[in-house]
C-alpha positions in Angstrom: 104.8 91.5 119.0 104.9 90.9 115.5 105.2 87.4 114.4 107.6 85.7 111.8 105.5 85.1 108.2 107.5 82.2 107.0 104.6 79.8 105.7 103.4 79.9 102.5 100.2 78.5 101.9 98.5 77.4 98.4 100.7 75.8 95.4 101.9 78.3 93.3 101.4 78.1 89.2 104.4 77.3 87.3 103.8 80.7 85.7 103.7 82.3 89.2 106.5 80.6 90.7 109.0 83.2 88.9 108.2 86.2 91.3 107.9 86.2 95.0 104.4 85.4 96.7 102.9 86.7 99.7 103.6 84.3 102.6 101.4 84.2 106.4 101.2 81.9 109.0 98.6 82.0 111.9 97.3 80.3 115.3 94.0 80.4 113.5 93.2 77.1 111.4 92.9 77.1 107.5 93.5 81.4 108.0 97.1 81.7 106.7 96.7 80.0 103.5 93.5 81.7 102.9 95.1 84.4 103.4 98.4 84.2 101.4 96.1 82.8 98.4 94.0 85.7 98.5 96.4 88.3 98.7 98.4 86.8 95.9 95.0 86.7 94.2 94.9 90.5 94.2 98.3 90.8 93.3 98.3 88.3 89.9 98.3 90.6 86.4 100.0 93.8 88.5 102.6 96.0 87.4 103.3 97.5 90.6 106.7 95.8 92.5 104.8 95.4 95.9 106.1 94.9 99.2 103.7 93.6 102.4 103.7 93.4 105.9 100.4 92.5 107.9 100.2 91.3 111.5 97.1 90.4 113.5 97.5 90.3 117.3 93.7 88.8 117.6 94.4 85.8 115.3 98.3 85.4 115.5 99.2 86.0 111.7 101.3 87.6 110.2 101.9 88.0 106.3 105.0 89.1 104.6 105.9 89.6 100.9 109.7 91.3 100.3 108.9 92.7 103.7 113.0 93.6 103.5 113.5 95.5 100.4 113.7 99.5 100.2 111.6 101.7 98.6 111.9 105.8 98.5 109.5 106.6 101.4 107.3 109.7 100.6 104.9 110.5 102.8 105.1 107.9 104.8 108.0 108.8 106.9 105.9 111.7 108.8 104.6 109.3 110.9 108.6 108.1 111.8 109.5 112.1 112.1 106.4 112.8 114.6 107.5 109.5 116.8 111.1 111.1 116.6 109.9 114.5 117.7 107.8 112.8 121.2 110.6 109.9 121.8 113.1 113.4 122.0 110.8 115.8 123.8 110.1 113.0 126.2 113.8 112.0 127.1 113.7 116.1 127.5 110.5 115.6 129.6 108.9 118.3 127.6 105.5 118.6 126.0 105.4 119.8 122.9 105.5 123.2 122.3 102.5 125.0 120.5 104.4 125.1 117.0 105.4 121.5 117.2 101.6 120.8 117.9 100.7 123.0 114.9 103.5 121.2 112.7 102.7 117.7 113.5 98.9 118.0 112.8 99.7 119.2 109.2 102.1 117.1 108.6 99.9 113.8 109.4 96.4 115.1 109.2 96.8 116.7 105.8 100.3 115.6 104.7 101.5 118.8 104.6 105.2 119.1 103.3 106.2 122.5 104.5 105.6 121.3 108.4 107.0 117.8 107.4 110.5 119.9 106.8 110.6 122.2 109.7 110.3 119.2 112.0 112.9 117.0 109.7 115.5 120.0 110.2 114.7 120.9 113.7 115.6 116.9 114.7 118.4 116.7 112.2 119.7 113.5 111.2 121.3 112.0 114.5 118.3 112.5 116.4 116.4 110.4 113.5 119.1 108.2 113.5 118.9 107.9 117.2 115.1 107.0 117.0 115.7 104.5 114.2 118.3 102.5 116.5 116.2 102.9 119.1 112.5 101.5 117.8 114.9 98.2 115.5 114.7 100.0 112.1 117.7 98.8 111.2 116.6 99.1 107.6 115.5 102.4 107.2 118.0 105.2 105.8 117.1 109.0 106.4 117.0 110.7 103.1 120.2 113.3 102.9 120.2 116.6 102.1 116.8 117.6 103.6 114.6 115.1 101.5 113.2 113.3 104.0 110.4 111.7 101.1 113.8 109.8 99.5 114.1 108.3 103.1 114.7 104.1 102.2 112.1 101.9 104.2 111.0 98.8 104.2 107.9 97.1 104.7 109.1 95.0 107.8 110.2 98.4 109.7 107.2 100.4 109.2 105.5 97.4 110.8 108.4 97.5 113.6 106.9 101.5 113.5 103.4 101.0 114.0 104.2 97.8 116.7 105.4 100.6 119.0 102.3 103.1 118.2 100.0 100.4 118.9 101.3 98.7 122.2 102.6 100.0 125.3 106.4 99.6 125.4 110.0 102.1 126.6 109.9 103.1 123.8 106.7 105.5 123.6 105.0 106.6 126.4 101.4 106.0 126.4 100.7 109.6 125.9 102.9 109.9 123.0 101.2 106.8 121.1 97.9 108.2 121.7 98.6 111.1 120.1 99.7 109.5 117.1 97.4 107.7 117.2 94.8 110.2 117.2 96.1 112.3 114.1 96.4 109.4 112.5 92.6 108.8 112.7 91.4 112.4 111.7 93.2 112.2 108.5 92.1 114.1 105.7 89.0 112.1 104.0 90.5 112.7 100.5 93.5 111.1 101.9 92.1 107.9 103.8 92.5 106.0 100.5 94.6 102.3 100.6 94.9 100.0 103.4 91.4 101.0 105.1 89.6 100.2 102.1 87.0 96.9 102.9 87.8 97.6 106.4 85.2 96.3 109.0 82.7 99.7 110.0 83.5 98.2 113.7 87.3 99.3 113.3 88.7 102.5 114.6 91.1 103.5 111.5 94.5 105.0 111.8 96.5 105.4 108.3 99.1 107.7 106.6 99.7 107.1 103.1 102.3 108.6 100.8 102.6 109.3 96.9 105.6 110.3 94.7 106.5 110.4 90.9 110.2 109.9 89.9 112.1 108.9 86.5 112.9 106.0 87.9 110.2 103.2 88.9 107.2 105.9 88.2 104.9 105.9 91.0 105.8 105.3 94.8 102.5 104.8 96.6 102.3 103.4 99.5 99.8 103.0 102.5 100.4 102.0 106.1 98.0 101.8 108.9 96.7 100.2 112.2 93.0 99.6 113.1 91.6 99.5 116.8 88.3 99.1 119.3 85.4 96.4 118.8 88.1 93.8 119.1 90.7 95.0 116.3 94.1 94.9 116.7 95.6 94.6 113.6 98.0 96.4 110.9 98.4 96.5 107.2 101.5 98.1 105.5 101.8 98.1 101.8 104.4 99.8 99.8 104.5 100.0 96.1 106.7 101.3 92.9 106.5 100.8 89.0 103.7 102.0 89.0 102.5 104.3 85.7 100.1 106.2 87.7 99.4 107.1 91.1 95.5 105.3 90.5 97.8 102.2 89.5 99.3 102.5 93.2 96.2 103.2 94.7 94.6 99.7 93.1 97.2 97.7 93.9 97.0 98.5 97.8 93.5 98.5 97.6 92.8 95.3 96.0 95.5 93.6 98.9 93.6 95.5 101.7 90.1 94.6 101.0 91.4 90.7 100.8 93.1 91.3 104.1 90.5 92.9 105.3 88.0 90.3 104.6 89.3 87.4 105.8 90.2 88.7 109.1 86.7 90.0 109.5 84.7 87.6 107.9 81.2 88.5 109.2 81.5 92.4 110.0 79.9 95.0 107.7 82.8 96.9 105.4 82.4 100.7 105.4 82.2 102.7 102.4 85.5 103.3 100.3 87.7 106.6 100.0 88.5 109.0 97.2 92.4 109.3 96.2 93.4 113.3 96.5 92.8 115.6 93.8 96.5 116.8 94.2 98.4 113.2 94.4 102.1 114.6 93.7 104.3 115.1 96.4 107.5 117.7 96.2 110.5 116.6 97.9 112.0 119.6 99.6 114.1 121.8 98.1 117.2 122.8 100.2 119.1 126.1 99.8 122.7 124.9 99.2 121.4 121.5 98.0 120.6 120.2 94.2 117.0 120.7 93.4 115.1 116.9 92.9 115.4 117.1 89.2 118.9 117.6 89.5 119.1 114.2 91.5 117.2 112.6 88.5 119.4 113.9 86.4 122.7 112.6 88.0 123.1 108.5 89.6 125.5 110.0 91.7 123.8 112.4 93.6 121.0 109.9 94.2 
């Protein structure tokens, strides 16, 4: 159950008060304004427009900052298309098939692209739509035209997302979350970047992350993830653009993890950190028929 992040801890600086601040509340003493000063903390001198969601089942907090607003998706959404493709082949009370198995491994384990679009187009759009209504992302917009990493999300639904990965509920079998789950943990290493970094060496992690350059508002980089066993049960999602590089990105989540991480875990040994991909951009699928993604740069109405 994800809780409401209404109280804001710590008096902001005149100079800070212009732009939003992270805000948390928590059944724990003293822990939601230590949090919310910390995260804004690694926030302050930032480029990046940054959006937050964190909730901790173990403490009761929750933390929010412009949890609401939409940002282009990226990679991000293969974790909302392989929920899709087990919330459909369970209503069918099918496995999946041996392709579909194939598919959805790429697609989270190594972010592959090519998989990510054979699923997206075998659902189709009122399938996702479907899902969407289903697991309360009221927020989220499918991309159009086959570019599922233009798909609009917001911080507050990918938390909605990972609430039903990570506890039972009709809406995901338990079979279906554990798979997730799973390829979600044997990510790539040169993609295990963001929200696990400072994260406790006694937490099972499970993260997709997602990276995309545009004209507008540079870099997209964004990092969601849950982490599980030796008494974790939290999640972290951070979503960023304006940023000028992807490393920019990267920073920004990084720097909010480790202070999330810490003072939820306080006394447990941090792992070692991760190394951002050699190959960080993303390409948007091209769709016969369709305008290629430059051609949506090019032209605010096609956007």
């Amino acid at each position: 159950m994800l809780l409401p992040a209404v109280a804001t801890a710590a008096t902001a600086t005149p100079a800070a008060a212009a732009s939003p601040a992270a805000t948390c509340t928590s059944l724990t003493q003293g822990l939601a304004a230590k949090l919310a000063k910390d995260i804004n903390s690694a926030l302050a001198g930032r480029a990046s427009t940054t959006a937050i969601f964190v909730n901790d089942r173990v403490s009761g907090t929750s933390c929010s900052l412009r949890h609401e607003q939409r940002f282009d998706s990226a990679s991000v959404v293969k974790v909302t298309v392989l929920a899709a493709l087990l919330w459909d082949a369970q209503k069918s009370g099918r496995a999946l098939t041996a392709t579909e198995k194939s598919r959805a491994k790429a697609m989270i384990t190594q972010s592959d692209n090519d998989s990510t679009s054979a699923l997206w187009r075998q659902l189709g759009l009122t399938k996702i739509q479907n899902f969407l209504r289903a697991a309360g992302m009221t927020k989220t917009v499918p991309g159009s035209g086959g570019y599922w990493g233009l798909t609009q999300i917001t911080a507050y639904d990918q938390q909605k997302l990972l609430s039903r990965i990570t506890v039972k509920n009709g809406l995901l079998t338990d079979a279906s979350r554990g798979y997730i789950l799973q390829l979600m943990n044997q990510v790539v290493s040169s993609q295990r970047w963001g929200a696990p970094a400072g994260a406790p060496a006694t937490a099972k992690i499970h993260v997709k992350n997602g990276w995309l350059s545009r004209s507008t508002h540079g870099w997209r980089v964004h990092s969601t993830a849950a982490f599980t066993g030796g008494g974790h049960d939290y999640q972290i999602t951070v979503l960023t653009h304006d940023n000028k590089t992807m490393n920019d990105g990267i920073n920004t989540i990084q720097a909010v993890a480790r202070a999330v991480h810490k003072d939820l875990n306080p006394t447990a040994p941090t792992r070692l950190g991760y190394t951002p991909t050699a190959t960080p951009e993303e390409a948007v699928p091209a769709v016969p028929g369709r305008p290629a993604l430059d051609a949506i740069e090019a032209d605010p109405e096609l956007r």
